[in-house]
FIKOL-647813 format. One record per residue (C-alpha): residue in one letter; x, y, z. Coordinates in steps of 0.1 Angstrom, whole numbers, padded with zeros to 4 digits, always signed. Layout:
AXYZ...
***
This chain:
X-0982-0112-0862X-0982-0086-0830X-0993-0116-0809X-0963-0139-0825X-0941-0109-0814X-0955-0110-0778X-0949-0140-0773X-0911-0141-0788X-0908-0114-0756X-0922-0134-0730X-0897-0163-0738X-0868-0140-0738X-0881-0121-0705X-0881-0165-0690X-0847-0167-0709X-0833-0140-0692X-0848-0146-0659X-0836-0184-0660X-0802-0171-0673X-0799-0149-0644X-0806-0177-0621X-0782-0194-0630X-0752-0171-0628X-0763-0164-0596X-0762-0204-0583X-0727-0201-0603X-0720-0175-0583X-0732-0188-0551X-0714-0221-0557X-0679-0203-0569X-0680-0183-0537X-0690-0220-0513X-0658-0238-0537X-0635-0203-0530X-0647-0208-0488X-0638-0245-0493X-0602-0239-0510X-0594-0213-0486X-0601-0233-0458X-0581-0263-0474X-0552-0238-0478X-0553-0227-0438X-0554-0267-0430X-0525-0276-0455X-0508-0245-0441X-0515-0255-0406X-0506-0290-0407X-0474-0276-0427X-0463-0260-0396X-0472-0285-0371X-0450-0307-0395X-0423-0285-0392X-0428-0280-0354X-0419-0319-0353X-0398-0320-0373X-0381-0297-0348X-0389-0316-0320X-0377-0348-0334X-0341-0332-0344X-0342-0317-0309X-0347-0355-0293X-0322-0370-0316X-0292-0342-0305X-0306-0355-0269X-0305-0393-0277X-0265-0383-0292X-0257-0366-0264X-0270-0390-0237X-0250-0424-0260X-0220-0399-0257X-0225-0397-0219X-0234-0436-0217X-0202-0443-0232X-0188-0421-0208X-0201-0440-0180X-0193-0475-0191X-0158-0459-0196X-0160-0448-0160X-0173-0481-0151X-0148-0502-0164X-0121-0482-0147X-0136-0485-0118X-0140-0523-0120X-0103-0526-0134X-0094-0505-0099X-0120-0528-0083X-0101-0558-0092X-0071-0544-0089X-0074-0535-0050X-0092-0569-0045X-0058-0586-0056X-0036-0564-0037X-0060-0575-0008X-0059-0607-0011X-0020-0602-0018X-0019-0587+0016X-0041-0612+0034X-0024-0647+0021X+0011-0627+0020X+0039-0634-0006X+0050-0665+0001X+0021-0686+0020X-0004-0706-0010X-0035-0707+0003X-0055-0739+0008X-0089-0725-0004X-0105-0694-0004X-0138-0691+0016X-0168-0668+0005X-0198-0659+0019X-0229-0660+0000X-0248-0632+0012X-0283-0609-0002X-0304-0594+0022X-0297-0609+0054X-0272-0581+0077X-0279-0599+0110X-0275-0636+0092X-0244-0623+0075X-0226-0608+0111X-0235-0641+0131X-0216-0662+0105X-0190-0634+0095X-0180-0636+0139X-0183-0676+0137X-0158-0678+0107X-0133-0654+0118X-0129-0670+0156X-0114-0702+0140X-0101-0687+0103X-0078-0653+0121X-0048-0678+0130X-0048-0696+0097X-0062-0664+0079X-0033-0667+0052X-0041-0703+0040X-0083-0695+0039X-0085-0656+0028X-0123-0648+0033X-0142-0631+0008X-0178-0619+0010X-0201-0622-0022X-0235-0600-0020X-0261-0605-0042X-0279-0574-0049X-0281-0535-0034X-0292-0540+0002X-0272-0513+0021X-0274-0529+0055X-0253-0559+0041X-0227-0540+0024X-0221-0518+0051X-0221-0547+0076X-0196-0569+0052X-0173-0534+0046X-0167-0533+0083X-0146-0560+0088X-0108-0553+0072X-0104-0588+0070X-0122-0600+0044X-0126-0591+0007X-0161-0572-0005X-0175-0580-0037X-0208-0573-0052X-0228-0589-0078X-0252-0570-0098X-0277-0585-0119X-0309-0563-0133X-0317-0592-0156X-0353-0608-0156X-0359-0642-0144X-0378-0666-0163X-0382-0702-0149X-0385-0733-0172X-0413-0744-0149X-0445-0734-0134X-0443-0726-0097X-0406-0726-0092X-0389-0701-0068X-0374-0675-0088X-0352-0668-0062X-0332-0705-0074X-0326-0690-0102X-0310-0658-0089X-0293-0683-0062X-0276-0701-0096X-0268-0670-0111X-0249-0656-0083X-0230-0688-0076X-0218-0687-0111X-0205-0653-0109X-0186-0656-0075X-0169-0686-0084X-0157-0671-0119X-0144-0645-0099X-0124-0666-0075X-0116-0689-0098X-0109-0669-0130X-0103-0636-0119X-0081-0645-0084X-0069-0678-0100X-0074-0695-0063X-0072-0739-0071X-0100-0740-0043X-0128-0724-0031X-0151-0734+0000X-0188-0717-0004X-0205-0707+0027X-0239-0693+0032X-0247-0658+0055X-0267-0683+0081X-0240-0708+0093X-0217-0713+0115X-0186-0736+0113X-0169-0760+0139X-0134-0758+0154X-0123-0779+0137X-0139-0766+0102X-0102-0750+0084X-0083-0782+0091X-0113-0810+0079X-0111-0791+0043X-0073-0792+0042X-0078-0824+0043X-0103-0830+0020X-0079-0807+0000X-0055-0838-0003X-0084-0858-0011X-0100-0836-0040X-0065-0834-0056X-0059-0873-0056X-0088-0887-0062X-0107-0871-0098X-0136-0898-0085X-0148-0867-0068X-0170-0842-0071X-0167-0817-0041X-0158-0823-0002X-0193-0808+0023X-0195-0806+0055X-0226-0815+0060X-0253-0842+0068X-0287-0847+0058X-0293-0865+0085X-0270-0851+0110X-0294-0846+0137X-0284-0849+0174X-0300-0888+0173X-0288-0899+0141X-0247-0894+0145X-0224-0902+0169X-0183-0902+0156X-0168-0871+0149X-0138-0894+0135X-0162-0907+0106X-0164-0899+0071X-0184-0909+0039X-0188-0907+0002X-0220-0901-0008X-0237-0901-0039X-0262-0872-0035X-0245-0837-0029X-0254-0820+0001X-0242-0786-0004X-0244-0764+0030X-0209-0757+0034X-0186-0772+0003X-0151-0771-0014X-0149-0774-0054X-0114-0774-0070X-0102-0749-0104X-0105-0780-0125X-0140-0789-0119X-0147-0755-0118X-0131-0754-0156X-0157-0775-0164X-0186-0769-0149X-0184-0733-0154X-0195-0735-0192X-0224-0756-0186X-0241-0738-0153X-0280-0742-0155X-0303-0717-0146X-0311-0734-0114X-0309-0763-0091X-0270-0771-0103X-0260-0798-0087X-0292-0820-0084X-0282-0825-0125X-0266-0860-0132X-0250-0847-0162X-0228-0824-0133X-0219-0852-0117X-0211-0879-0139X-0206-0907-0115X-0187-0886-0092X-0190-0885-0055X-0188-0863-0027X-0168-0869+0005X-0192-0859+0037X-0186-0864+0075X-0214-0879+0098X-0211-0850+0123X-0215-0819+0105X-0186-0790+0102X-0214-0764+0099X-0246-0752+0114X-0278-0736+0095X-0297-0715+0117X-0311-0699+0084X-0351-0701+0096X-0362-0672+0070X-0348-0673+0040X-0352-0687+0000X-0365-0717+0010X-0390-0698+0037X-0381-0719+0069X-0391-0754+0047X-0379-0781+0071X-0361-0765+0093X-0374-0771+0124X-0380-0807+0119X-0348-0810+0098X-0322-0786+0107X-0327-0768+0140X-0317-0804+0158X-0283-0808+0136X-0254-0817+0152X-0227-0792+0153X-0196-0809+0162X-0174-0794+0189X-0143-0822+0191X-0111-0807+0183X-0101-0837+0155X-0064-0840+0142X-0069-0845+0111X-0033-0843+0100X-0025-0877+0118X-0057-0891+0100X-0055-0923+0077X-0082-0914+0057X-0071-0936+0024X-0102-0958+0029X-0115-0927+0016X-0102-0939-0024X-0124-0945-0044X-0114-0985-0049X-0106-0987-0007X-0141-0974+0000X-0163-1002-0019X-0148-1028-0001X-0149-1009+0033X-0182-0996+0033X-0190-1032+0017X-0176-1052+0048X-0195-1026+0068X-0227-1035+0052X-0222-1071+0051X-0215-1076+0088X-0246-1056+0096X-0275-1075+0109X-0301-1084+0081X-0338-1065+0100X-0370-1079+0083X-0408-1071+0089X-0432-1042+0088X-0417-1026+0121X-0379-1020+0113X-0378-0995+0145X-0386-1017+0168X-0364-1048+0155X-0331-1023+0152X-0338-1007+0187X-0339-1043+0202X-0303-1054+0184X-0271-1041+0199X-0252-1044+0167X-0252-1025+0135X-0285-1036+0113X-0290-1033+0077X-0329-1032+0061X-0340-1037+0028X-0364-1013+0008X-0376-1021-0024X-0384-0989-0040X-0390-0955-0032X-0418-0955-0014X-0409-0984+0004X-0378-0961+0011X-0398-0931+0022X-0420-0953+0048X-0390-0965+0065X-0377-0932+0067X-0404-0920+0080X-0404-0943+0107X-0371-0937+0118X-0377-0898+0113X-0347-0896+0089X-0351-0877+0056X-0377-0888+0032X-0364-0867+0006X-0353-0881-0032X-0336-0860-0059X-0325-0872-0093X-0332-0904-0082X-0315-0903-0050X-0320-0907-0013X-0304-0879+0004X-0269-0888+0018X-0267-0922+0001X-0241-0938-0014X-0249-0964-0041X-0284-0970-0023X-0276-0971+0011X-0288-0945+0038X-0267-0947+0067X-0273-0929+0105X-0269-0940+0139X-0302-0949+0160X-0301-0941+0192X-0262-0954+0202X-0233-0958+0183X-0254-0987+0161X-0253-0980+0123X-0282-0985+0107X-0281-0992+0069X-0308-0990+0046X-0302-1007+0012X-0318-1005-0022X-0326-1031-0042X-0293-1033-0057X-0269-1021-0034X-0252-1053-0023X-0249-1064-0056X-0228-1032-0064X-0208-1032-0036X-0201-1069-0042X-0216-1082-0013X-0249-1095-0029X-0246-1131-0013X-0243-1115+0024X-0268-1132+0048
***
């Protein structure tokens, strides 16, 4: 019985022993859970006051975004009163330029960027033959961008008309490769003409670039192409230039042409056209676009009105020595008030230009130079397609160049410059004659 009793005591001495074990791992594990919730509370309590710290940063941002809308709106307030005043001086300008009475013919502008010596050069050549008819042709110069060498240059003359284009927008072309600076070309186009035409309400506007220079007789060509634009809706634009008005290729000041490819470099448009074309502008390239045209033709003279000596520029100096350093400028005083330039109509000039074509002198064979330079007359020579076309070309030195489907300074086909002396030379297409009417000529 005593050694029953014994043992009883042992296994309560074990119970109590394990018993007090485990209270103390209780205790030990209460006190690691206690550590662990009181470092949960810091974190909750921590990332309650960084919560509230942005919360106070954010309402502080927001008051900063209200307040800088609030002063935006001020600015475009500002802005458009300052355009409004802007516009508003520009009209009394051009008010005080063309006078009360006088309606001018056309207003000329400038199309300038980055160019300040380009820009004075053609600014000097404009107003030595604009100042006496300065109320018929009031001169306006468009910039293109922030350069601060061109706007001062273009603000120093009182008598034209400042105004400046701004466009941050980015330029993305529908091609690989192209120049962006087409694009930005077509945009600014499209936003000085809205101005002339729109804003200033002029029926006319001639477009100049900032590296030309004009002839003396320059004002009084487009006043007559004026006459012609208004009677004749067969036409597209009057230029004064030619492709292929280099030194050996013209020879008569006197002579004009319609042509089917538009040459730009010096150009009149009317409000009408301008109406229409306006709503449609492309991105780039606008006028090498058939669906601009729409069978319409341009009127252009074989000795050119204007001169590019743009080397550097968009097109970085592409063809110009080859092309346009030996152009033509022409320096005859013409008359071309006592002009008859009705041959000019649309229905007078097919049969003209026909009979032209038709008396020429049919050239055939591989060397086309040499045949023309040993006939005294006009010649005409056949190509078949357009390589055919640019081989010839190539031989005479004219340009090789097609766009849209066009030989530059063609009319229905035919390429014609002088070679060498007053001799035309006519190149024809494969279906020229037979739109002209002439297709059984010998």
């Amino acid at each position: 019985m005593a050694k029953w009793m014994c043992d009883y005591r042992y296994l309560l001495i074990i119970a109590a022993l394990a018993f007090c074990y485990i209270q103390m791992r209780l205790f030990v594990t209460q006190s690691q859970y206690a550590d662990q919730i009181a470092a949960a509370v810091e974190a909750e309590n921590h990332c309650t006051s960084q919560t509230r710290l942005l919360i106070d940063q954010i309402s502080l941002k927001q008051g900063q975004i209200v307040t800088l809308q609030e002063e935006k709106k001020r600015q475009d307030e500002k802005c458009r009163q300052l355009s409004a005043l802007v516009q508003d001086l520009e009209r009394k300008g051009v008010k005080r330029m063309i006078g009360e009475v006088q309606v001018p013919v056309a207003a000329v502008v400038v199309m300038a960027c980055n160019r300040a010596d380009y820009l004075e050069r053609t600014i000097k050549s404009i107003l030595k033959y604009q100042e006496p008819v300065a109320s018929k042709y009031p001169l306006f110069v468009s910039q293109d961008g922030t350069n601060s060498d061109v706007k001062r240059k273009a603000l120093s003359y009182n008598q034209l008309t400042y105004m400046q284009h701004l466009d941050f927008e980015p330029v993305l072309t529908e091609r690989p490769g192209e120049i962006i600076a087409y694009y930005k070309i077509a945009r600014h186009y499209k936003w000085a003409l809205d101005q002339l035409f729109i804003e200033h309400n002029f029926s006319r506007v001639i477009i100049l670039e900032d590296d030309m220079e004009i002839s003396p007789d320059f004002f009084d060509y487009f006043e007559a192409g004026a006459s012609l634009l208004d009677s004749d809706k067969s036409l597209l634009a009057v230029s004064s230039w030619n492709d292929n008005g280099q030194k050996q290729f013209v020879h008569d000041p006197y002579t004009l042409y319609r042509s089917d490819f538009f040459p730009g470099l010096g150009w009149m448009l009317t409000k009408s056209t301008w109406d229409e074309l306006s709503p449609k502008w492309p991105k780039a390239y606008p006028f090498s676009l058939k669906e601009n045209h729409k069978g319409r033709q341009v009127i252009r003279p074989e000795v050119c009105r204007t001169y590019n000596f743009g080397e550097h520029g968009s097109s970085l100096g592409l063809f110009f020595k080859r092309y346009l350093e030996p152009i033509k400028l022409n320096d005859v005083q013409v008359d071309w008030k006592s002009m008859n330039l009705s041959y000019l109509a649309e229905d007078n000039y097919v049969k003209h230009f026909g009979d032209l074509v038709k008396s020429a002198k049919p050239v055939r064979g591989f060397d086309p130079v040499l045949q023309a330079y040993n006939i005294d007359g006009d010649v005409r020579i056949q190509y078949h397609d357009q390589e055919d076309f640019e081989r010839i070309a190539a031989k005479f030195g004219i340009f090789e160049e097609w766009k849209d489907g066009i030989p530059r300074a063609a009319y229905k086909g035919i390429v014609t410059f002088r070679y060498q002396t007053s001799r035309r030379v006519f190149l024809v297409g494969p279906s020229s004659l037979q739109q002209l009417g002439v297709e059984h000529a010998l």
